[in-house]
FIKOLZA-1660 file (N, C-alpha, C; in steps of 0.1 Angstrom, whole numbers, plus 5000, padded with zeros to 4 digits):
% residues 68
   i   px   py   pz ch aa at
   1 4784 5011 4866  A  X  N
   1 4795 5006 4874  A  X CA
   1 4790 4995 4883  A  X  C
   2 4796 4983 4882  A  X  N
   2 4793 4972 4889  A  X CA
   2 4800 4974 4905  A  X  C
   3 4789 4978 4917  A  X  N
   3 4788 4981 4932  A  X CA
   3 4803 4977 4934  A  X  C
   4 4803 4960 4933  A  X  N
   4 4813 4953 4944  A  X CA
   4 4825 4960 4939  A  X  C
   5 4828 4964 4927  A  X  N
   5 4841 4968 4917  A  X CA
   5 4846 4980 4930  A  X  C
   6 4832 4990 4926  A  X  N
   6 4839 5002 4928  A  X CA
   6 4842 5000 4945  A  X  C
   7 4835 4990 4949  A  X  N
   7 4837 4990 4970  A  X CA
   7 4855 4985 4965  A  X  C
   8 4858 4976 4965  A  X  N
   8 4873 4972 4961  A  X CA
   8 4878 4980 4956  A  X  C
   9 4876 4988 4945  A  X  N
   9 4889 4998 4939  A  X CA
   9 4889 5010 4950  A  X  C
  10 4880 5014 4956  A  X  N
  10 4880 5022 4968  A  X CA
  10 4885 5016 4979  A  X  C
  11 4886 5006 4984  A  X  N
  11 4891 5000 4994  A  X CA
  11 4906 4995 4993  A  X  C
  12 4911 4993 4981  A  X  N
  12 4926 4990 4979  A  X CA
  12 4932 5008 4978  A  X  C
  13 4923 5018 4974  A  X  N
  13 4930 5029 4974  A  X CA
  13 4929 5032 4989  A  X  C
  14 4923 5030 4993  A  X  N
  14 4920 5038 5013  A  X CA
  14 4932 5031 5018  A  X  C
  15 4932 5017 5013  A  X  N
  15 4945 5008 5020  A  X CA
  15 4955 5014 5015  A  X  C
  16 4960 5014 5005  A  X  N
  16 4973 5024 5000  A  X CA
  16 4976 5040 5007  A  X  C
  17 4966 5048 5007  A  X  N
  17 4969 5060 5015  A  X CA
  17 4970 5060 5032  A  X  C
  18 4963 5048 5036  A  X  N
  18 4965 5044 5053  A  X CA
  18 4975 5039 5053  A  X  C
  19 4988 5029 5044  A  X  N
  19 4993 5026 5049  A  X CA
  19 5002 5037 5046  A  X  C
  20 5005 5042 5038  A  X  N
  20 5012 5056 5034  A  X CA
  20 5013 5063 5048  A  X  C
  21 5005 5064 5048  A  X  N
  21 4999 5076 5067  A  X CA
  21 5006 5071 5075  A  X  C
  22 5005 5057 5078  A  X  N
  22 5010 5050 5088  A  X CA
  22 5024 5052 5090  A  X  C
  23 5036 5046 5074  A  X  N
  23 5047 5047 5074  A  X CA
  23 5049 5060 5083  A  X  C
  24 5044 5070 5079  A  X  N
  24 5049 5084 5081  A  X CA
  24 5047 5087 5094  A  X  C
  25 5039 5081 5105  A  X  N
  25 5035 5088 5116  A  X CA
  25 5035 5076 5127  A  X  C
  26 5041 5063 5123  A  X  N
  26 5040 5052 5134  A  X CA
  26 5047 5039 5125  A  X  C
  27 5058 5039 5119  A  X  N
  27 5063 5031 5110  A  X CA
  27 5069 5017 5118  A  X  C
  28 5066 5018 5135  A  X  N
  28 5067 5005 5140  A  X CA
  28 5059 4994 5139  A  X  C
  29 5048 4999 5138  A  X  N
  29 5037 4989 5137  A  X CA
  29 5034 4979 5124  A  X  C
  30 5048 4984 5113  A  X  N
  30 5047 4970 5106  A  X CA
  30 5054 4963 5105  A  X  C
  31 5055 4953 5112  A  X  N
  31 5066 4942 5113  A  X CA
  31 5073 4936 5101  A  X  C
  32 5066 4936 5088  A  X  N
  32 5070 4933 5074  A  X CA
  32 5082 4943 5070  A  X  C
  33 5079 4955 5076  A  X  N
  33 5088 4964 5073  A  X CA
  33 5103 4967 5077  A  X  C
  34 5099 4962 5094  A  X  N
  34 5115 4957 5100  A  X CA
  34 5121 4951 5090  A  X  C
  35 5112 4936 5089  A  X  N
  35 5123 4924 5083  A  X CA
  35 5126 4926 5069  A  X  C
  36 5124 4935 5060  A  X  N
  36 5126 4940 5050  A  X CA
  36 5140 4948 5049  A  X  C
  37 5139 4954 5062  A  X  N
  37 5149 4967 5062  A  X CA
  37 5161 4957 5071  A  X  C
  38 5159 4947 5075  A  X  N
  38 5171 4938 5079  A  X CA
  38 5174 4929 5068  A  X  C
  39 5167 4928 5060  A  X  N
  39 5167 4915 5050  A  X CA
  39 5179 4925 5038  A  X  C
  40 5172 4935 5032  A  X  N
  40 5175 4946 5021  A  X CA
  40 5184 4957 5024  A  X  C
  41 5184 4965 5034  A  X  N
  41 5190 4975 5039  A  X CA
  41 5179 4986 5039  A  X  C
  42 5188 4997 5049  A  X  N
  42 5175 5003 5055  A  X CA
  42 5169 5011 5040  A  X  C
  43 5176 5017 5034  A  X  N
  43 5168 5024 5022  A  X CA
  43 5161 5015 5011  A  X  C
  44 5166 5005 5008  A  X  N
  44 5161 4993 4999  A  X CA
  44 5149 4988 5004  A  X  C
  45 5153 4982 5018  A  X  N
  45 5137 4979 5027  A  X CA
  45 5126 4982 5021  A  X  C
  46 5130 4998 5031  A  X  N
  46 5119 5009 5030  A  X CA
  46 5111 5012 5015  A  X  C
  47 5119 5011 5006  A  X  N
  47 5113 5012 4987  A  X CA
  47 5110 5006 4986  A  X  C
  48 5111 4990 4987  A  X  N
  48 5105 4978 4988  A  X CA
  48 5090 4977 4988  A  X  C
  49 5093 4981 5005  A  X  N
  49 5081 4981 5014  A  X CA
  49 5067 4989 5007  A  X  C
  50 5072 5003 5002  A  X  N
  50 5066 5016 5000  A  X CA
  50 5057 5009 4987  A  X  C
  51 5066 5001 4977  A  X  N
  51 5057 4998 4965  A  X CA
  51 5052 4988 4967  A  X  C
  52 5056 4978 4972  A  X  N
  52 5045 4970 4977  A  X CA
  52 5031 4969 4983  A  X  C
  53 5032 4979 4995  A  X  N
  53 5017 4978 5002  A  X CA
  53 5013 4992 4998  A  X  C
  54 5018 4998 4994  A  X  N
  54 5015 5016 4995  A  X CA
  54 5008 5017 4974  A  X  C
  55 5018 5015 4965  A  X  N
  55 5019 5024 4952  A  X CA
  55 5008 5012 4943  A  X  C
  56 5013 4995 4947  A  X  N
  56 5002 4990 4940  A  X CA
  56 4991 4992 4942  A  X  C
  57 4991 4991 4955  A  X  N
  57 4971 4986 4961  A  X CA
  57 4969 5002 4957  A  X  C
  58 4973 5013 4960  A  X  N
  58 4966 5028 4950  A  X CA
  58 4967 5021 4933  A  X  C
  59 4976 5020 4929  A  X  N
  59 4972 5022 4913  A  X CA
  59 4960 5003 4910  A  X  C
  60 4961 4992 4918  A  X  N
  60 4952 4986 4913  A  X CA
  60 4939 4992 4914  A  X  C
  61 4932 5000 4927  A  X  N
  61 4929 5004 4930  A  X CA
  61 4920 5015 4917  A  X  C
  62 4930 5023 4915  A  X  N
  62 4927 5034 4904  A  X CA
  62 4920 5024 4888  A  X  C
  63 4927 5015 4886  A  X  N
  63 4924 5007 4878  A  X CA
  63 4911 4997 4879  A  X  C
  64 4913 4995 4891  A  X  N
  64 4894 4991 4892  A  X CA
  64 4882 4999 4890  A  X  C
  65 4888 5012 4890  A  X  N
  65 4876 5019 4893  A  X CA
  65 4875 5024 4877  A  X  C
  66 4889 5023 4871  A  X  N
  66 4882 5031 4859  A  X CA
  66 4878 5022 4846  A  X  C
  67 4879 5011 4849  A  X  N
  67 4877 4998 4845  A  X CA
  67 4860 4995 4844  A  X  C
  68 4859 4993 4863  A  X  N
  68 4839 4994 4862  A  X CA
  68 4832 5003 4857  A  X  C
% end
């Protein structure tokens, strides 16, 4: 397994479950997510938002690691 891979497939998955955590326990602190949920509506936003920063960066993530 090539080092830098697996530091990045581990590091896009940490980012995906932090920001997961975050939504759930302090969901002000992302300003992308307000203007999402004003742009989209509040439930559209919010799905938007979830697969964006949360569902890719885990599955690229998963995919780098089983890749290296």
């Amino acid at each position: 397994m090539n080092p830098l891979t697996g530091l990045s497939g581990g590091g896009a998955i940490a980012y995906g479950f932090y920001t997961l955590l975050l939504r759930s326990q302090n969901p002000t602190k992302f300003g992308k997510l307000t203007a999402m949920k004003e742009q989209w509506g509040e439930q559209m936003g919010s799905l938007i938002h979830l697969v964006a920063y949360s569902i890719i960066s885990i599955a690229f993530g998963v995919i780098m690691l089983i890749r290296s």
